[in-house]
C-alpha positions in Angstrom: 16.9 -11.8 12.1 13.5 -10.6 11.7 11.3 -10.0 8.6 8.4 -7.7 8.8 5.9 -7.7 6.3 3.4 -5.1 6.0 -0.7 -5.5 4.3 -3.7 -4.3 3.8 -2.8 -0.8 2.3 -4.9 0.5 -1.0 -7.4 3.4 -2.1 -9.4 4.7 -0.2 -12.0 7.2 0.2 -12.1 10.0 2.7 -13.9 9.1 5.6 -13.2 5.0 5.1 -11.3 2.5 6.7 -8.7 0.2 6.8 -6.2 -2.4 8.4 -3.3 -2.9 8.4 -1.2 -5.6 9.0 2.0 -6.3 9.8 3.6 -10.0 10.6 6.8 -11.3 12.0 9.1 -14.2 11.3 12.0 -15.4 11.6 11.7 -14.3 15.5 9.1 -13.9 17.7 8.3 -9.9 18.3 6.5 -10.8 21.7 9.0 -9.4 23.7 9.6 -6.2 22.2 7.3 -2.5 21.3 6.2 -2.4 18.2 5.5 0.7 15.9 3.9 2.2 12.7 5.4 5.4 11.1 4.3 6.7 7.3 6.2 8.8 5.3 4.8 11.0 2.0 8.2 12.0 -0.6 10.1 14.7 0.6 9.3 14.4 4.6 10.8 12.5 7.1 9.3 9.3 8.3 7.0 10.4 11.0 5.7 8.5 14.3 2.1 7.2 14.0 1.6 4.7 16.8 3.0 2.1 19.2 2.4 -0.8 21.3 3.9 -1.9 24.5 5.7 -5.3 24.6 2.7 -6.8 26.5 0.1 -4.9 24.9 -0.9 -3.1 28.1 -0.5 0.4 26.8 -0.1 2.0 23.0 0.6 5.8 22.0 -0.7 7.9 19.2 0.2 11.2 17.5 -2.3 13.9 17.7 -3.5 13.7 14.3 -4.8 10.3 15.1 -6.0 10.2 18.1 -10.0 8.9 18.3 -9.6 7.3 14.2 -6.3 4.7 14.4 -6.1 1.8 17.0 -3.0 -0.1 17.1 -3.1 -4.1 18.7 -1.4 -7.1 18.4 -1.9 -10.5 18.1 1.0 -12.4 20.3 -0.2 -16.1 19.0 -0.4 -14.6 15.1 2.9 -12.8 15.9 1.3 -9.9 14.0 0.3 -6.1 14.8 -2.2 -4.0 13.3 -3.1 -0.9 12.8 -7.2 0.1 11.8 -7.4 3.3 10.5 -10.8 4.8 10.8 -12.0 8.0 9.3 -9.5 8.6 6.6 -8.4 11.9 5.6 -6.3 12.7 2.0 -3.7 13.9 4.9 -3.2 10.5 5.9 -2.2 9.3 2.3 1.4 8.0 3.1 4.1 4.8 2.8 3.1 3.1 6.4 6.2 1.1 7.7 6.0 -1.5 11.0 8.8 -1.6 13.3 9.9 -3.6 16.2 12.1 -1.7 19.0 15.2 -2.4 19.5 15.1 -2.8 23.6 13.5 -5.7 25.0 10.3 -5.3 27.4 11.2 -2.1 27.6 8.8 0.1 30.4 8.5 3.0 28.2 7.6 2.7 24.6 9.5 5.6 22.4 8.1 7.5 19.9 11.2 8.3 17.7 12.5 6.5 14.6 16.0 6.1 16.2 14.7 3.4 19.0 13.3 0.7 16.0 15.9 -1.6 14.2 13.9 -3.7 11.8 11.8 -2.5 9.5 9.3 -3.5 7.2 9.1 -2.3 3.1 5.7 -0.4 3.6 2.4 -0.2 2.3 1.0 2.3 0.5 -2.3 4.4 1.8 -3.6 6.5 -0.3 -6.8 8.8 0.7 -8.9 10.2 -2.5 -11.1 13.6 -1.7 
């Protein structure tokens, strides 16, 4: 089993930043992609980013391309995710997932491919 945990969501104004964590345990996540997807009432839980098992290459929607990095810390057994340049659209539950497919070469994008899941953290952008 794995537990994720998710941290280092709050208020915000437009145009700050944060980070946001997300750490393993119970097994090590080194081997596998990891993700971050948000989610506001009423709308599915959308991609954000991902990270290749080896860290080598990560993926990001269009809306936030240039403002989030995703990276991960194999030794901490932890990914992040900075968010720079908030907007009030990115005000969302943000969830960490692991994929389900180990070292996988491509790193997917959709929902369906994670298995564990963390509870989320709130962001919330103010105008």
């Amino acid at each position: 089993q794995v537990q994720l945990v998710e941290s280092g969501g709050g208020l915000v104004q437009a145009g700050g930043s944060l980070r946001l964590s997300c750490a393993a345990s119970g097994r090590t996540v080194s081997s596998y992609a990891m993700g971050w997807f948000r989610q506001v009432p009423g709308k599915e839980r959308e991609f954000v980013a991902a990270i290749s098992w080896n860290g080598g290459s990560t993926f990001y929607t269009d809306s936030v391309k240039g403002r989030f990095t995703i990276s991960r810390d194999i030794a901490k057994n932890t990914v992040y995710l900075q968010m720079n340049s908030l907007k009030p659209e990115d005000t969302a539950v943000y969830y960490c997932a692991r994929e389900s497919g180990r070292r996988t070469v491509l790193v997917p994008q959709t929902k369906g491919a994670y298995d564990y899941w963390g509870q989320g953290t709130q962001v919330t952008v103010s105008s």
